[in-house]
C-alpha positions in Angstrom: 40.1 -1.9 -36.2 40.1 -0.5 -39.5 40.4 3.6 -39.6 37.1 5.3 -40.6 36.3 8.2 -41.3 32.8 9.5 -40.0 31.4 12.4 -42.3 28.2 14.1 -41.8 25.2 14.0 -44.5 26.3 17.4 -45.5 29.7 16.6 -45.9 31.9 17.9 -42.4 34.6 15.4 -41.8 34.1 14.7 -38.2 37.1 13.0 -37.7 38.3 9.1 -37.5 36.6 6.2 -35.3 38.5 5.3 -32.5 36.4 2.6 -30.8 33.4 1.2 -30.6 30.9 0.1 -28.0 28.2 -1.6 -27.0 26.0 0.2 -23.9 23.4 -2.4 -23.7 20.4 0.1 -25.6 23.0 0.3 -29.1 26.3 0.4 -30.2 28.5 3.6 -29.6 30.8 5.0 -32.1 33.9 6.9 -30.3 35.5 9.1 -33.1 38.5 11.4 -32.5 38.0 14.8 -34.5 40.1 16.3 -36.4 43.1 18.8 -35.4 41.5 21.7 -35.5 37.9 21.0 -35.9 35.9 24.1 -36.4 33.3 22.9 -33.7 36.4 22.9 -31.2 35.7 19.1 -30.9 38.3 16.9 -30.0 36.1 13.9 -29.7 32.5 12.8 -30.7 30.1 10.0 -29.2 28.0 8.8 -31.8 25.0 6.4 -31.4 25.5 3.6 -34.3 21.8 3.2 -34.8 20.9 2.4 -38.8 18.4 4.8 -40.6 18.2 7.5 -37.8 22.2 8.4 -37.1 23.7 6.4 -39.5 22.8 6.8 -43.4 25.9 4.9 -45.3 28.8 2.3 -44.4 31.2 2.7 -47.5 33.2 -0.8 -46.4 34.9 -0.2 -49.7 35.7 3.4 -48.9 36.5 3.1 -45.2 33.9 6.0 -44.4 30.6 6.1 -42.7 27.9 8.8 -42.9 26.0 10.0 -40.4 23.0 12.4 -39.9 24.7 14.3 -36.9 25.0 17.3 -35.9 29.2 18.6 -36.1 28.6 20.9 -33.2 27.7 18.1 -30.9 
């Protein structure tokens, strides 16, 4: 898989994608925060659901942009 990198709406890097997969309801994206992330994250789980969670996929760009929540 490609490395993308999962940024919020507002503009938090929330780290890279590390997998993703399918639990039957949507697609799951598994992205591995940053070093340091100011949220104390060291991993997210992100439902890959179009127009609600996810806003953008930049192919081009490698990045994806989500409407989530950093602290989460």
């Amino acid at each position: 898989m490609y490395k993308r990198q999962v940024v919020t709406t507002q503009g938090y890097d929330l780290g890279v994608v590390k997998e993703v997969f399918n639990t039957g309801a949507n697609d799951v994206v598994h992205v591995k925060a940053n070093v340091g992330d100011a949220f104390g994250q060291k991993e997210r789980l992100i439902p890959f659901v179009f127009d609600d969670v996810v806003q953008e996929v930049d192919r081009e760009a490698k990045v994806i942009k989500v409407d989530w929540d950093p602290g989460f």
